[in-house]
Backbone as ProteinMPNN parsed JSONL, in Angstrom:
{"seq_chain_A": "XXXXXXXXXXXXXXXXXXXXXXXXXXXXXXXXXXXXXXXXXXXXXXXXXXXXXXXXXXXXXXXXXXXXXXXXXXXXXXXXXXXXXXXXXXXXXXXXXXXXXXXXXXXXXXXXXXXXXXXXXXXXXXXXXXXXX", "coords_chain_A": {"N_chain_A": [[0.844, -1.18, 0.0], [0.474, 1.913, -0.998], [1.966, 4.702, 0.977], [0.258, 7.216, 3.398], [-1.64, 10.209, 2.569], [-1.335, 11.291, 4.923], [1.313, 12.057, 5.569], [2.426, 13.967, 3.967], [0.698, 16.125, 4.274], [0.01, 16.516, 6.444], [-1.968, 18.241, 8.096], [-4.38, 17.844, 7.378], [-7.913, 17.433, 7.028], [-10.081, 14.631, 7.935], [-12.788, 13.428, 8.98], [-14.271, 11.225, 10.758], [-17.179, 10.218, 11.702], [-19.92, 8.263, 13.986], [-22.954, 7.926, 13.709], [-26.547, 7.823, 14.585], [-28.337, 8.417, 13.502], [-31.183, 7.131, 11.17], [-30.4, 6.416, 8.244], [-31.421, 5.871, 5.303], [-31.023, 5.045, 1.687], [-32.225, 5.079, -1.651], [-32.939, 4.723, -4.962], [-35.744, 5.13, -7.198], [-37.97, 2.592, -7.328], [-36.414, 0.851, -4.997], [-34.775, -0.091, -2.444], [-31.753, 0.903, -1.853], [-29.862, 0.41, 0.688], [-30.261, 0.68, 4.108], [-29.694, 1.789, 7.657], [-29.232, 2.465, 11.241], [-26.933, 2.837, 12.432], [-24.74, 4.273, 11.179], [-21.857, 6.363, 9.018], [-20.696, 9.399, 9.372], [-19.042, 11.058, 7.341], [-17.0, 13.647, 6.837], [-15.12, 15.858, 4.681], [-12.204, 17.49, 4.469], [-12.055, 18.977, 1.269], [-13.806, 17.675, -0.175], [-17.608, 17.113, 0.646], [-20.309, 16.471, 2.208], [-20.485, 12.493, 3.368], [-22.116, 10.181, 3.906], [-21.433, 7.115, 5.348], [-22.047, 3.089, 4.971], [-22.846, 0.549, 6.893], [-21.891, -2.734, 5.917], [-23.217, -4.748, 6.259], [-25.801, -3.713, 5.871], [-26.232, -3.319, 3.341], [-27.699, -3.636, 0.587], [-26.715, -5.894, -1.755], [-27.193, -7.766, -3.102], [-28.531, -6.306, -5.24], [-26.584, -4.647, -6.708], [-23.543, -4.578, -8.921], [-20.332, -5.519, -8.781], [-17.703, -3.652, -10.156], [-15.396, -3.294, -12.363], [-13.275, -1.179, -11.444], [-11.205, 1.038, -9.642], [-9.975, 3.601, -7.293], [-7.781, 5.565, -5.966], [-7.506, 7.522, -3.092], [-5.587, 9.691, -1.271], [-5.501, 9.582, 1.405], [-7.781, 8.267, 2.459], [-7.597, 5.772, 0.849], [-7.495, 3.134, -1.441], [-10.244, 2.561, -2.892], [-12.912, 0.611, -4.146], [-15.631, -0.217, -6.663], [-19.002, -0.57, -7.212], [-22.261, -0.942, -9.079], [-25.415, -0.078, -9.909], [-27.849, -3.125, -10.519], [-28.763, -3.128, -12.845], [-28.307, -0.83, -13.912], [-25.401, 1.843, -15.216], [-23.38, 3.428, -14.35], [-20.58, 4.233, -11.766], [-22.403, 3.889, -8.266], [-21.862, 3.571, -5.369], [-18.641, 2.794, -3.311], [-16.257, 1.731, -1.749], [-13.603, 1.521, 0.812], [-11.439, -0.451, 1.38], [-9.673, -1.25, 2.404], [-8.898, 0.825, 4.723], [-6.784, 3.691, 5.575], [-4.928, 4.252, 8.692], [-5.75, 6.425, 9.396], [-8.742, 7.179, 9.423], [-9.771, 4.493, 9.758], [-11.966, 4.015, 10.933], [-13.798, 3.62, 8.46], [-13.366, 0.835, 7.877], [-15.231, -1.778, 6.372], [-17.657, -0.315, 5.57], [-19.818, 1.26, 3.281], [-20.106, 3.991, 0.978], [-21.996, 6.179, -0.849], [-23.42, 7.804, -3.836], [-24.214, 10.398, -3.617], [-25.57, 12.456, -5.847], [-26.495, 10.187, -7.496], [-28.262, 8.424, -6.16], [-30.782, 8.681, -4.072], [-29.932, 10.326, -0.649], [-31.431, 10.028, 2.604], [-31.697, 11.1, 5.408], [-32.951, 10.252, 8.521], [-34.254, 10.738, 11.826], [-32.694, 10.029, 14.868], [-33.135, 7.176, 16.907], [-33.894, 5.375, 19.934], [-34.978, 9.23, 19.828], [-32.938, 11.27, 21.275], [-33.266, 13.994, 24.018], [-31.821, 16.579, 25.884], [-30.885, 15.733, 29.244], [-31.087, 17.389, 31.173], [-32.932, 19.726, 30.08], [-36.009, 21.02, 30.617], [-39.431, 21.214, 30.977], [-40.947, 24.598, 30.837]], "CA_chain_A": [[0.0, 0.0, 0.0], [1.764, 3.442, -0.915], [1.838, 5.664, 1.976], [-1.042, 8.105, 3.438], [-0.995, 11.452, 2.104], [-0.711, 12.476, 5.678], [2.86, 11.87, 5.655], [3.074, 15.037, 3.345], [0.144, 17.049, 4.418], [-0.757, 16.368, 7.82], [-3.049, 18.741, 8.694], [-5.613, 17.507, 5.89], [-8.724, 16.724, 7.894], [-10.839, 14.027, 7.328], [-13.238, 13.65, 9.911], [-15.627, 10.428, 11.029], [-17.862, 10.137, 13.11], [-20.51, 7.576, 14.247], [-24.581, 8.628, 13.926], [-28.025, 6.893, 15.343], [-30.108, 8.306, 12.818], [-31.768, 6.47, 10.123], [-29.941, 6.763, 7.183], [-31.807, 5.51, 3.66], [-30.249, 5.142, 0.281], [-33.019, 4.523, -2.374], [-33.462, 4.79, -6.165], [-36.634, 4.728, -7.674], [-38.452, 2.354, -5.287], [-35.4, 0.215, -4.605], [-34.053, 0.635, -0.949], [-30.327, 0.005, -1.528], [-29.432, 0.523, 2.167], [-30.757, 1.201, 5.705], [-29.58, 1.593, 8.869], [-28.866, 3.321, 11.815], [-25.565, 2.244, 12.801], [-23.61, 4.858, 10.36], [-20.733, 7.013, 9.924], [-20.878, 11.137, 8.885], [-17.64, 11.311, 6.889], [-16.306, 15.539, 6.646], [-13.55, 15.434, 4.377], [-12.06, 18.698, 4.441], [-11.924, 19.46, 0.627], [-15.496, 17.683, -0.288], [-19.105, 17.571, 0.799], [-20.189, 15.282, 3.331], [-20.935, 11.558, 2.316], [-22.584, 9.083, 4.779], [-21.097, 5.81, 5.323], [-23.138, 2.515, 5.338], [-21.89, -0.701, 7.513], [-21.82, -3.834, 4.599], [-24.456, -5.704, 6.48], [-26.995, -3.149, 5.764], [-26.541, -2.923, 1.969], [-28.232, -4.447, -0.275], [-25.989, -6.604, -2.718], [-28.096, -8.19, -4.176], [-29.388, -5.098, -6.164], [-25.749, -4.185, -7.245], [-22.528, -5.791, -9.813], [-19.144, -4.825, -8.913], [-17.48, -3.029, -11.543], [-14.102, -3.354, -12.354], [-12.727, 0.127, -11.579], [-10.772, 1.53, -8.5], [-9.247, 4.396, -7.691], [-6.952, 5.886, -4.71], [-7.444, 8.72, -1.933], [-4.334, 9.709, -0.451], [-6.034, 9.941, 2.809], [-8.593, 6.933, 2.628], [-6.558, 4.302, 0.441], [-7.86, 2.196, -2.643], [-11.809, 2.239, -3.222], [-13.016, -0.2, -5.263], [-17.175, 0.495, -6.881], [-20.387, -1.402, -7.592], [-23.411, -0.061, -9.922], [-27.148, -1.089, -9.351], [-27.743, -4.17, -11.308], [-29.569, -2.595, -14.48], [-26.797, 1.047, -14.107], [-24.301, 1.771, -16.159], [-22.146, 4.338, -13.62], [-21.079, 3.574, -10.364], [-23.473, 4.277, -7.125], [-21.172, 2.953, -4.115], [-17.61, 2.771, -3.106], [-15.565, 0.836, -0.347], [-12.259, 1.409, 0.866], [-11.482, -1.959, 2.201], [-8.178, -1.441, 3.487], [-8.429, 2.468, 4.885], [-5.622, 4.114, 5.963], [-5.129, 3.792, 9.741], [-6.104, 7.888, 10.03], [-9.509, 6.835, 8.807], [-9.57, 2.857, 10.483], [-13.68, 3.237, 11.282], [-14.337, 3.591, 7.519], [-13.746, 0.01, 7.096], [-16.569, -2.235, 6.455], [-18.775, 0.592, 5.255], [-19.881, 1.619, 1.878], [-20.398, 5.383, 0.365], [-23.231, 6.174, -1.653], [-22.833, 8.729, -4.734], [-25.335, 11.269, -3.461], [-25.93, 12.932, -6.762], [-26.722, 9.571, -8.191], [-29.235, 7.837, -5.57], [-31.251, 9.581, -2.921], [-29.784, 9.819, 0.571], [-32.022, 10.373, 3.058], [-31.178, 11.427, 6.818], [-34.187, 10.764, 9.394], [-34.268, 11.488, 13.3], [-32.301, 8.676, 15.748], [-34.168, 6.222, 17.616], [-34.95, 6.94, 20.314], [-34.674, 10.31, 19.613], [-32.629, 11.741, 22.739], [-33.818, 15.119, 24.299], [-30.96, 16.552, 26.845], [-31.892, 15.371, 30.12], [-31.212, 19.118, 31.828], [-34.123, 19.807, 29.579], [-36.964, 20.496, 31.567], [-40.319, 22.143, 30.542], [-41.213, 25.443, 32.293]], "C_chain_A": [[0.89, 1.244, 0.0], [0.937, 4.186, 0.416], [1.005, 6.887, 2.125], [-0.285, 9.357, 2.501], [-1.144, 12.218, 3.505], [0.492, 12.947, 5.969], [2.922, 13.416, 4.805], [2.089, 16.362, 3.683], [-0.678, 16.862, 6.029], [-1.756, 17.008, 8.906], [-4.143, 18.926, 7.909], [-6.61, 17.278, 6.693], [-9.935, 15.679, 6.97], [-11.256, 13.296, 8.651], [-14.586, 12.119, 10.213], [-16.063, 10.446, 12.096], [-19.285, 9.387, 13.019], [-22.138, 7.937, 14.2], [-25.512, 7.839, 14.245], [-28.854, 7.301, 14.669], [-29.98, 7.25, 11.569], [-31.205, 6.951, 9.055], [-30.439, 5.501, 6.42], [-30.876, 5.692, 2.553], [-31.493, 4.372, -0.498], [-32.97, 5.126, -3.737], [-34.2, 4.263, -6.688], [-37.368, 4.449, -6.07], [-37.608, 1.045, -4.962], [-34.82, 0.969, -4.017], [-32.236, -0.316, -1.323], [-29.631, -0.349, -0.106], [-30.186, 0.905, 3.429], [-30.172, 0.907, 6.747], [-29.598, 2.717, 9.91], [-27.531, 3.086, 12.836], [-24.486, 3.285, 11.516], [-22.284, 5.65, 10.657], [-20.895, 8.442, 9.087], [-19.477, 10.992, 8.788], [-17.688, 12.867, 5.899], [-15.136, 15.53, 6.265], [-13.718, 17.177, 3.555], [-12.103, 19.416, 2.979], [-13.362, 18.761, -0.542], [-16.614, 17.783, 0.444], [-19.203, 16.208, 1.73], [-20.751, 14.177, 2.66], [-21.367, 10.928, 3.975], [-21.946, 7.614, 4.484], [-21.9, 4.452, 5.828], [-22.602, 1.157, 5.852], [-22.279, -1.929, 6.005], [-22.849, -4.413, 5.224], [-25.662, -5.346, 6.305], [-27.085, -2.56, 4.414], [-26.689, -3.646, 1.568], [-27.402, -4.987, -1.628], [-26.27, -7.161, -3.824], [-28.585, -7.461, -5.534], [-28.131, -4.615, -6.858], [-24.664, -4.837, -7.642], [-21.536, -5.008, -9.557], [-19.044, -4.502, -10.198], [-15.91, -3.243, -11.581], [-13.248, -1.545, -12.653], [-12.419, 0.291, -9.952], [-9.902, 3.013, -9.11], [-8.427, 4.881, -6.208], [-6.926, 7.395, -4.515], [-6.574, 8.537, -1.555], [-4.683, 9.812, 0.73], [-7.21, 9.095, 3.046], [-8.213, 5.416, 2.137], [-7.594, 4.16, -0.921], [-9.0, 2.122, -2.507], [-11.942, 1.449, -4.178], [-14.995, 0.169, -5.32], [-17.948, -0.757, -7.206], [-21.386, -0.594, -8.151], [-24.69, -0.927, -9.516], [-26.832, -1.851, -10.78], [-27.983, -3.767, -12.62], [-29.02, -1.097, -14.315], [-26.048, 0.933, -14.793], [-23.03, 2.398, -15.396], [-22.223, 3.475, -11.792], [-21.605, 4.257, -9.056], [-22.638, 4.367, -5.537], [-20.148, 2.875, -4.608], [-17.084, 2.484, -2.034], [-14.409, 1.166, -0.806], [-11.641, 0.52, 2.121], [-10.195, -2.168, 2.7], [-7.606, 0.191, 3.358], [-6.903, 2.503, 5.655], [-5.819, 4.27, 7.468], [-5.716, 5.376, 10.504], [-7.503, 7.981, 10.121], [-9.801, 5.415, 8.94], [-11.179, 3.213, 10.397], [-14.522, 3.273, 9.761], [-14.72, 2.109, 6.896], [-14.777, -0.832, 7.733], [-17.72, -1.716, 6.317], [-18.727, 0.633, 4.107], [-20.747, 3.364, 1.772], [-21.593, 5.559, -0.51], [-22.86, 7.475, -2.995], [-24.186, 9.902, -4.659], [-26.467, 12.154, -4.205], [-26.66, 11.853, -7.859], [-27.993, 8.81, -7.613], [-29.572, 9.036, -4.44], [-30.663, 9.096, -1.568], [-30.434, 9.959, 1.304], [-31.79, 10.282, 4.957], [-32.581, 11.631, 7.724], [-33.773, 10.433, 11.166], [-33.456, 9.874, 13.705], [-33.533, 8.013, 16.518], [-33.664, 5.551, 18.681], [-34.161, 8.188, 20.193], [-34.358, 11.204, 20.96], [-32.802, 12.888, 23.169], [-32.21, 15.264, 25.587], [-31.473, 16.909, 28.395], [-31.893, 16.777, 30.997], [-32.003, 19.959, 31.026], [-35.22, 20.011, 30.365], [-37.649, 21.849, 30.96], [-40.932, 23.068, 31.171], [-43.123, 25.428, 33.011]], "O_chain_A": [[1.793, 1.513, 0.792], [-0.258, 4.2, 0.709], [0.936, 7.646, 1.158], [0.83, 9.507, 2.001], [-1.117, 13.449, 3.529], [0.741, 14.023, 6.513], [3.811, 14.089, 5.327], [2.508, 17.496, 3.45], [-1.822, 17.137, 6.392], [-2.174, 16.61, 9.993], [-4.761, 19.982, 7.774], [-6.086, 16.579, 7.56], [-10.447, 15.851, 5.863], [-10.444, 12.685, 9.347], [-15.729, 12.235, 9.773], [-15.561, 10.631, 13.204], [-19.97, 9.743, 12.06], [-22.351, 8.441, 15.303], [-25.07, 6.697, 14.118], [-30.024, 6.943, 14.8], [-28.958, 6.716, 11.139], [-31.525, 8.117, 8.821], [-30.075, 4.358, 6.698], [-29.982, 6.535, 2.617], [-31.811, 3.239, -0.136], [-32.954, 6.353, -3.635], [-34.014, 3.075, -6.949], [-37.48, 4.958, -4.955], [-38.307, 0.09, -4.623], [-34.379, 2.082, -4.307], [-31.794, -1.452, -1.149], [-28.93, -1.348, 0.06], [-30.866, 1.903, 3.19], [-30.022, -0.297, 6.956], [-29.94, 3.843, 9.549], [-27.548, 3.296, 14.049], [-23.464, 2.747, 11.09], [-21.695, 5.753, 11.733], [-21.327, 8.29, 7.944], [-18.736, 10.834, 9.758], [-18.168, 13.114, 4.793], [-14.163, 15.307, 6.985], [-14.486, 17.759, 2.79], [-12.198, 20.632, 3.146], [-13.755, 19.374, -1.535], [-16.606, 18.845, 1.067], [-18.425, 15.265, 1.88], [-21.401, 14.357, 1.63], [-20.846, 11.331, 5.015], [-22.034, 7.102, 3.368], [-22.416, 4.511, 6.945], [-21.808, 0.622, 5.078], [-23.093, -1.546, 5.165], [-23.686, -4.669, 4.358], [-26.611, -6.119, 6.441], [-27.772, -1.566, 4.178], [-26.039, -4.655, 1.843], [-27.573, -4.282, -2.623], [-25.867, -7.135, -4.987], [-28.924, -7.987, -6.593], [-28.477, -4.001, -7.867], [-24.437, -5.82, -6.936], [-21.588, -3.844, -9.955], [-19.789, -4.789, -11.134], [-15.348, -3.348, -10.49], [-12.845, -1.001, -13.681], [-13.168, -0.187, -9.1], [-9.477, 3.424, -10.19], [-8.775, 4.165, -5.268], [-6.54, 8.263, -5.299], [-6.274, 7.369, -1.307], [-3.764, 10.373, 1.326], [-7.695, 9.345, 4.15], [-8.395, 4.331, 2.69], [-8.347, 5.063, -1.282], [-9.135, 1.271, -1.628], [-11.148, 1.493, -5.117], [-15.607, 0.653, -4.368], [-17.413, -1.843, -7.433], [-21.432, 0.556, -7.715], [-24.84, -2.035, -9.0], [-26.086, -1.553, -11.713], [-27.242, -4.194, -13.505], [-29.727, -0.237, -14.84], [-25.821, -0.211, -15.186], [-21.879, 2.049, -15.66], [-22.983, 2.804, -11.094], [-21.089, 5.353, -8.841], [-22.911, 5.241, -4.714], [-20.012, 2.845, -5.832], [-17.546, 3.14, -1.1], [-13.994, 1.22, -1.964], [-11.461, 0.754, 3.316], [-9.774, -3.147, 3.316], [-6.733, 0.727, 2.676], [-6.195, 1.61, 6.12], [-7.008, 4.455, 7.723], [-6.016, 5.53, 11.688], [-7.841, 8.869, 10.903], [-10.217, 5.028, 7.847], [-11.722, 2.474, 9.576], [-15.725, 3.01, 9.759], [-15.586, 1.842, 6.063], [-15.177, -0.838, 8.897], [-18.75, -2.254, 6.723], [-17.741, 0.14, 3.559], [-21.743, 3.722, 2.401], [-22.078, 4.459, -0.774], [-21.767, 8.018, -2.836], [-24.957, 10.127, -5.592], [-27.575, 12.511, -3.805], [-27.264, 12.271, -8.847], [-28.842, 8.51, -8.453], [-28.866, 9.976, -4.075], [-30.732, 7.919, -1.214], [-30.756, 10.913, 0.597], [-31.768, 9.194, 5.533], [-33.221, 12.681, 7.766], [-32.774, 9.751, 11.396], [-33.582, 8.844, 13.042], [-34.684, 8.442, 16.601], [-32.676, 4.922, 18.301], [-32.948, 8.256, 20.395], [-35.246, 11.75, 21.615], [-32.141, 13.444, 22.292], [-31.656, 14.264, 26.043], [-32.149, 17.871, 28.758], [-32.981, 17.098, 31.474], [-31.78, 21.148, 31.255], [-35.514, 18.98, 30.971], [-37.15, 22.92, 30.612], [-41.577, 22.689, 32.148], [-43.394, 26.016, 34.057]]}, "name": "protein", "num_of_chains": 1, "seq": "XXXXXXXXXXXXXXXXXXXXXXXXXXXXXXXXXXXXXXXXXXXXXXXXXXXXXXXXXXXXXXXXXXXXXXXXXXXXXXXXXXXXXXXXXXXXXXXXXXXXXXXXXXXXXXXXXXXXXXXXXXXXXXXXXXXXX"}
């Protein structure tokens, strides 16, 4: 594996973090994904992408593709297209870089290509020094 690109830019941020809401992925009326077990990935020079654990995507519905490509700061992605697509929808980087370790075993979604959809956690936590006057 060639070496991160934090080695040369080390104050690159690329940011995960764990969420409880309901995150959807659907095109058309095919649900490619659901869960609420995700990850909110903030990568300092794109747009935010949601990450989806592998046990909660639907495989079935999608054909690898033979195409990869490499983040200097996530590692080697490799893609999958919905079964009847021509471009690809999803992306795994199945051996992240250790700056970026909770990415693996998740999959990306191409936001512009399927709908993502972000709904409330469950249960939906209120902060308990909350109190109604």
């Amino acid at each position: 594996m060639e070496p991160s690109g934090y080695v040369d830019w080390p104050d690159y941020r690329v940011e995960v973090t764990r969420v409880r809401n309901l995150i959807r992925v659907t095109a058309g009326d095919r649900v490619f994904a659901e869960t609420s077990a995700g990850l909110l990935v903030a990568e300092q020079d794109h747009g935010i992408a949601f990450y989806i654990p592998q046990e909660d995507v639907r495989f079935d519905l999608l054909t690898p593709i033979d195409l990869t490509s490499r983040c200097p700061f996530k590692g080697t992605a490799r893609y999958w297209r919905a079964a009847d697509g021509d471009e690809p929808i999803v992306w795994e980087y199945a051996e992240p870089y250790a700056e970026v370790a909770l990415i693996r075993g998740h999959l990306g979604f191409y936001q512009d290509r399927v709908r993502v959809e972000v709904g409330v956690a469950t249960p939906a936590v209120s902060a308990p020094y909350a109190k109604k006057p």
